[in-house]
PAZAPA-4460 file (N, C-alpha, C; in steps of 0.05 Angstrom, whole numbers, plus 32768, in hexadecimal, padded with zeros to 4 digits):
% residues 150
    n_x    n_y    n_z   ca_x   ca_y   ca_z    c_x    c_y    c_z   seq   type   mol
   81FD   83B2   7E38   8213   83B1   7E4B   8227   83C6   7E43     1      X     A
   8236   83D7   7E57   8242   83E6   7E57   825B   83E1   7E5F     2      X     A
   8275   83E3   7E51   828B   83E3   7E5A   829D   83F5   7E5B     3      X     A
   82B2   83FB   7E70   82BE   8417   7E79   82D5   8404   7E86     4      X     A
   82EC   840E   7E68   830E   8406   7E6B   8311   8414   7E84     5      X     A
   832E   8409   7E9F   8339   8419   7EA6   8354   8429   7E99     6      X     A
   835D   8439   7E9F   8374   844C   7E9B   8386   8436   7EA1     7      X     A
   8392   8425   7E8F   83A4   840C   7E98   83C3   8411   7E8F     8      X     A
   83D3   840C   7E92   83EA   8409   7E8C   83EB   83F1   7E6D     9      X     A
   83FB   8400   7E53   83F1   83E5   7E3E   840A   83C7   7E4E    10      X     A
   83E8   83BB   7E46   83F2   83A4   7E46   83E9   8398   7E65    11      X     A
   83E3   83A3   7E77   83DA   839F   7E8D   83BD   8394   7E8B    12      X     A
   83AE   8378   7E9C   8396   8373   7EA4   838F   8374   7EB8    13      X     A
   8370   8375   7EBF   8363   836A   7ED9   8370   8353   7EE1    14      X     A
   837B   8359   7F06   837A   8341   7F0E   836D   8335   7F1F    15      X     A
   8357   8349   7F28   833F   8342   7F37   832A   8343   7F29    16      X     A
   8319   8329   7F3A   82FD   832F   7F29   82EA   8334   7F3D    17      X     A
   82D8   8345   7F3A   82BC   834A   7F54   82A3   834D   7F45    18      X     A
   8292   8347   7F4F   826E   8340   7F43   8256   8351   7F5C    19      X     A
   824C   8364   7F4A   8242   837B   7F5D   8223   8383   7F50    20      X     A
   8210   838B   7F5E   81F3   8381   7F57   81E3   839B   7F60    21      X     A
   81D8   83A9   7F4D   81C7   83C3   7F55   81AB   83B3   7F5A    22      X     A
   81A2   83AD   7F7E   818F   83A7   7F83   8178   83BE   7F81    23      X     A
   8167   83CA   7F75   8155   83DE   7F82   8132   83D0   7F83    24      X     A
   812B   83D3   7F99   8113   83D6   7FA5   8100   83F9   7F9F    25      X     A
   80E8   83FA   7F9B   80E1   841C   7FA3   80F0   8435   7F9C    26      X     A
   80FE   842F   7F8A   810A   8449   7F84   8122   8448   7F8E    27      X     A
   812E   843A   7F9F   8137   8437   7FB6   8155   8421   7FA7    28      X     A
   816D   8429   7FA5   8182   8414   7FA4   818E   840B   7FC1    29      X     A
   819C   83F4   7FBF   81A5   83EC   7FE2   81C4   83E8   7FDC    30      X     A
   81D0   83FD   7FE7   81EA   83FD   7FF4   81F4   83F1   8009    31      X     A
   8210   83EF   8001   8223   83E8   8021   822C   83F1   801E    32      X     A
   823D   8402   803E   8253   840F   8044   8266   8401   8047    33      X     A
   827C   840B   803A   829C   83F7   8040   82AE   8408   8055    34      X     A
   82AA   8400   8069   82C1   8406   807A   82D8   8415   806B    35      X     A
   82EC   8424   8089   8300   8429   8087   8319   841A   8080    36      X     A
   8312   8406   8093   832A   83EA   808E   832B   83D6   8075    37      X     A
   8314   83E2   8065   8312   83D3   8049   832E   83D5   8033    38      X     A
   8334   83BC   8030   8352   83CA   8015   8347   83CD   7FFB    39      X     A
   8330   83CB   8003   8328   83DE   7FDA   830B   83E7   7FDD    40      X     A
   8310   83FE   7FDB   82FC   841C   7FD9   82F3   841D   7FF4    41      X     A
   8300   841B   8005   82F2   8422   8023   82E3   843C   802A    42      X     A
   82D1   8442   803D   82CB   8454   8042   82B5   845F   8026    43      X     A
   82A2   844E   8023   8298   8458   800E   8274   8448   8017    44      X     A
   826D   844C   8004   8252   843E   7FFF   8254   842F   7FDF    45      X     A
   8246   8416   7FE1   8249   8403   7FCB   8239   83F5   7FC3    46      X     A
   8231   83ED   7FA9   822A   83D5   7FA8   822A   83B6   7FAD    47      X     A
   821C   83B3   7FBC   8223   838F   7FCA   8229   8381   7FB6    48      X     A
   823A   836C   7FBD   8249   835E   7FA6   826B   8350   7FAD    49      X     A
   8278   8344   7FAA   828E   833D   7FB0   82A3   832E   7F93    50      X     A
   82BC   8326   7FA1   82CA   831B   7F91   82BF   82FC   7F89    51      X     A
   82C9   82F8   7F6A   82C9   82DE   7F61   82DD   82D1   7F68    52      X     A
   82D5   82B6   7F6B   82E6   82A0   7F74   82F5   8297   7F5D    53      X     A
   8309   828C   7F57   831E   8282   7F45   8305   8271   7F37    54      X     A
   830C   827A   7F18   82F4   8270   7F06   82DB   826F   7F08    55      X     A
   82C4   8283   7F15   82B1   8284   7F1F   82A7   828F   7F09    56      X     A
   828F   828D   7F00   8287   82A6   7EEF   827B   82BB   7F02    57      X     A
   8277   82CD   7EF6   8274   82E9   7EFB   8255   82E9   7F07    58      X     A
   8240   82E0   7EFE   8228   82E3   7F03   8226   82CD   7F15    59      X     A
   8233   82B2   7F14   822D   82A8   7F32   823A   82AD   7F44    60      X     A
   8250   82BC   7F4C   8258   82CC   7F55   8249   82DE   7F66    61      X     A
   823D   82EB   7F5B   8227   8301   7F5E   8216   82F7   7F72    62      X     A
   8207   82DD   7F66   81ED   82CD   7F72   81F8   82C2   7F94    63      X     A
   820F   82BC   7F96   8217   82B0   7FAE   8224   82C0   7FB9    64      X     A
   822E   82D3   7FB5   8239   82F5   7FC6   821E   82FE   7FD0    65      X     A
   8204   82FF   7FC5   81F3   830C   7FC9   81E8   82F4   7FD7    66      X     A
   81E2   82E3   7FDB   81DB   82CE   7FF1   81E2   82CF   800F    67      X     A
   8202   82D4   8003   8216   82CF   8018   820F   82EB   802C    68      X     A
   8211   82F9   801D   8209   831A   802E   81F8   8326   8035    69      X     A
   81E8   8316   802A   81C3   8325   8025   81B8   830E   802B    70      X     A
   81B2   82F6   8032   819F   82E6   802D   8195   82E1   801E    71      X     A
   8197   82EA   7FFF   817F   82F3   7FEC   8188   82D6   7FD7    72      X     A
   8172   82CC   7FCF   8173   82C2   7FB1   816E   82CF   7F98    73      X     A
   817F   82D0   7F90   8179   82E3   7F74   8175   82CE   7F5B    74      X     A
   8159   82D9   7F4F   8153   82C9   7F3E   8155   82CE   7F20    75      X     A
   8157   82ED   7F27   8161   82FD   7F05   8174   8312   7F00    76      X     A
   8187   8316   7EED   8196   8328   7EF4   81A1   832E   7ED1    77      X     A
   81A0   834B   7ED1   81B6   8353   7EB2   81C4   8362   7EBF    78      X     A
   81D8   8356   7EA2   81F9   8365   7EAB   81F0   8381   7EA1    79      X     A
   81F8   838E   7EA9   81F8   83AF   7EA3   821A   83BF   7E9B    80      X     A
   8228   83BB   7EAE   8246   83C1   7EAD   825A   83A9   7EAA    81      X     A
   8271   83B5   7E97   8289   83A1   7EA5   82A0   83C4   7EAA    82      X     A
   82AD   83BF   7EBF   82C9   83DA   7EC0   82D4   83CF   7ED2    83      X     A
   82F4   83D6   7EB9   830B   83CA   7EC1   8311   83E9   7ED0    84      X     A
   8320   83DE   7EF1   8327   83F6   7EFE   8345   83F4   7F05    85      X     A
   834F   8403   7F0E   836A   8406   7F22   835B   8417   7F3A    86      X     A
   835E   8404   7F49   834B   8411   7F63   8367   8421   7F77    87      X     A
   8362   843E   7F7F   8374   8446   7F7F   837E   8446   7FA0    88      X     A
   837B   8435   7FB1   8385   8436   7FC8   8398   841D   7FCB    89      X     A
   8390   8402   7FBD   839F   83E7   7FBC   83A7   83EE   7FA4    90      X     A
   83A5   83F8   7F8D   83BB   83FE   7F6F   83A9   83E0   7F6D    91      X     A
   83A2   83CB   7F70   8399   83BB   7F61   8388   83BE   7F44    92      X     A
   8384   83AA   7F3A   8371   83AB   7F1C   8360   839D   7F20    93      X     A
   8349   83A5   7F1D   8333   8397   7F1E   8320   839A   7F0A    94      X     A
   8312   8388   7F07   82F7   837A   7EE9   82E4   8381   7EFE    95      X     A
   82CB   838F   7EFD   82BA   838E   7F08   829C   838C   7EF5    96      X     A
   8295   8375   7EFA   8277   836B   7EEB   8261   8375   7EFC    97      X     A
   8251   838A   7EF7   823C   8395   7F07   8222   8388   7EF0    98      X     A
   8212   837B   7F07   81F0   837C   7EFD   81E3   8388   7F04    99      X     A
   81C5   838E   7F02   81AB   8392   7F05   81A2   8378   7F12   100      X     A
   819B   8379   7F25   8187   8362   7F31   8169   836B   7F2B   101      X     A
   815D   835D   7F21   8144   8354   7F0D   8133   834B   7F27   102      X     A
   8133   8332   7F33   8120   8329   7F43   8131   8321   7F58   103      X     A
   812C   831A   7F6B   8137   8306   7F84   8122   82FF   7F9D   104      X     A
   8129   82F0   7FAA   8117   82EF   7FBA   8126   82E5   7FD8   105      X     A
   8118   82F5   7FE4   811B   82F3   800D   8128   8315   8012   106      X     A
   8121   8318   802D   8124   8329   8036   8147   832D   8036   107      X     A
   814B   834E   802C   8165   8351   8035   816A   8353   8057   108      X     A
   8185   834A   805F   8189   8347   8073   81A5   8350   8072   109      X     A
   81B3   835E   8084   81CF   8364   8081   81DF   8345   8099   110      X     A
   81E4   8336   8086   81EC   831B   8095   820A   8319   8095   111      X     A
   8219   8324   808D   823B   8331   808F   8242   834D   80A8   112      X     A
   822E   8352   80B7   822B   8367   80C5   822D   8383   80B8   113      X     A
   8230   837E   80A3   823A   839D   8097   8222   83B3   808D   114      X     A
   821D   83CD   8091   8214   83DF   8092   8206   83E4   8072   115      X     A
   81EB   83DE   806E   81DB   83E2   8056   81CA   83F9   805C   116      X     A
   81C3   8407   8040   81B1   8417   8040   819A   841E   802A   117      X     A
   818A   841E   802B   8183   8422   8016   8179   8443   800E   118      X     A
   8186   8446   7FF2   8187   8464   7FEE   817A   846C   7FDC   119      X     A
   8167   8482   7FD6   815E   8499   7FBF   816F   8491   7FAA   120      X     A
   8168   848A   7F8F   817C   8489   7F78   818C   84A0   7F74   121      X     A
   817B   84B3   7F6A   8183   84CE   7F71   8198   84DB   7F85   122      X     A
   818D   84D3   7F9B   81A6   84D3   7FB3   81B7   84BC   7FAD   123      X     A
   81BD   84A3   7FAD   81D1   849A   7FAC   81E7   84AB   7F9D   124      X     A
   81D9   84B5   7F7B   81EC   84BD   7F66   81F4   84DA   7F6A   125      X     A
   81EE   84ED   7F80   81F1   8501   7F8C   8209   84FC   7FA3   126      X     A
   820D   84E3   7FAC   8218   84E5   7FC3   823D   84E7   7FB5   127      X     A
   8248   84ED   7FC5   8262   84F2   7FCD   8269   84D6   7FCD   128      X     A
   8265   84CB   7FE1   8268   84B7   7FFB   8258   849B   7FDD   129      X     A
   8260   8497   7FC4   8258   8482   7FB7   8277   847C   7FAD   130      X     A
   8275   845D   7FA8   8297   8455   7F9C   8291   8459   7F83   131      X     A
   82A7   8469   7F74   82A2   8472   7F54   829B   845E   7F40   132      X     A
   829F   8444   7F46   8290   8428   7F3D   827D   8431   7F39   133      X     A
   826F   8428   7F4B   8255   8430   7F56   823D   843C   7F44   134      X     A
   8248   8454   7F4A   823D   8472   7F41   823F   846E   7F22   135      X     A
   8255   8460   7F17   8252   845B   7EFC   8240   844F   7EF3   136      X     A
   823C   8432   7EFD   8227   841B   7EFB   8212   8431   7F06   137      X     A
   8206   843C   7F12   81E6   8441   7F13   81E4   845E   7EFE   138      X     A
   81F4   846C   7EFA   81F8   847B   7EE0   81E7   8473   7EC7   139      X     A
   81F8   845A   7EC6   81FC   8446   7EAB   81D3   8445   7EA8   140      X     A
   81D4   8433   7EC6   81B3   8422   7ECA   81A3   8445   7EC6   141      X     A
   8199   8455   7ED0   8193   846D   7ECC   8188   8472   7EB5   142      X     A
   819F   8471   7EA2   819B   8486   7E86   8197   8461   7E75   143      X     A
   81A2   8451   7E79   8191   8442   7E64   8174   8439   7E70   144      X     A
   816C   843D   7E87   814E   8439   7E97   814D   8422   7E9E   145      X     A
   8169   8410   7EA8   8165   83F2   7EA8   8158   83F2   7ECC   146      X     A
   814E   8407   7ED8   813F   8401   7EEE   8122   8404   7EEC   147      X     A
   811D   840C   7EDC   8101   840F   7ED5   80F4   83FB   7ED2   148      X     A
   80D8   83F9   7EEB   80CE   83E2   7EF0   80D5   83D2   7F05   149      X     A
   80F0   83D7   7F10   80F9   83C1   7F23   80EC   83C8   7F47   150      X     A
***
């Protein structure tokens, strides 16, 4: 597991928490696009995943964001990242716990209406158009080879 402080003010914490999941299929990772009207990192492409609920852990979190949005049961998952951010359009602070999804099962389905894709690893980490999250977490997965096999 990899962790990456944000540039914080001392003495300042996360006061959001969000749980975010590098699904890849074929070579192939699966993005969402976040809208314009999004208040944190809009206009980007992302990893599926959402906020934790008051005392949730982080990995069930994960399991029922990715239900909730995907249809999917996920049956395995390592943590790969934690990064603390100041996301710079809301100035908020956020904890973000990114996994590797290991197994799951059922068809993805975009059941939130929102715009998935699935991308070239390669291209995803080439693109412009990735939220610097993101791009960090599949960096991270990359060079330690935690997709290898999946």
């Amino acid at each position: 597991m990899t962790y990456r402080p944000a540039e914080l003010i001392a003495g300042e914490s996360p006061t959001y928490q969000s749980a975010g999941g590098v699904i890849v299929v074929a070579d192939a990772v699966l993005l969402e696009y976040r809208p314009n009207d999004r208040k944190v990192y809009p206009d980007c492409w992302d990893i599926p995943g959402g906020h934790l609920h008051p005392g949730e852990p982080p990995e069930r979190a994960l399991v029922r964001e990715l239900h909730e949005e995907l249809g999917i049961e996920v049956e395995k998952v390592a943590l790969c990242t934690v990064q603390d951010d100041c996301e710079p359009k809301s100035g908020r602070l956020y904890r973000h716990y990114n996994y590797v999804v290991r197994s799951f099962r059922g068809e993805v389905v975009a059941r939130e209406e929102q715009t998935l894709r699935w991308w070239p690893i390669e291209e995803a980490l080439a693109s412009n158009s990735l939220n610097p999250i993101a791009t960090f977490v599949l960096r991270v997965c990359v060079a330690e080879n935690w997709l290898d096999g999946l």
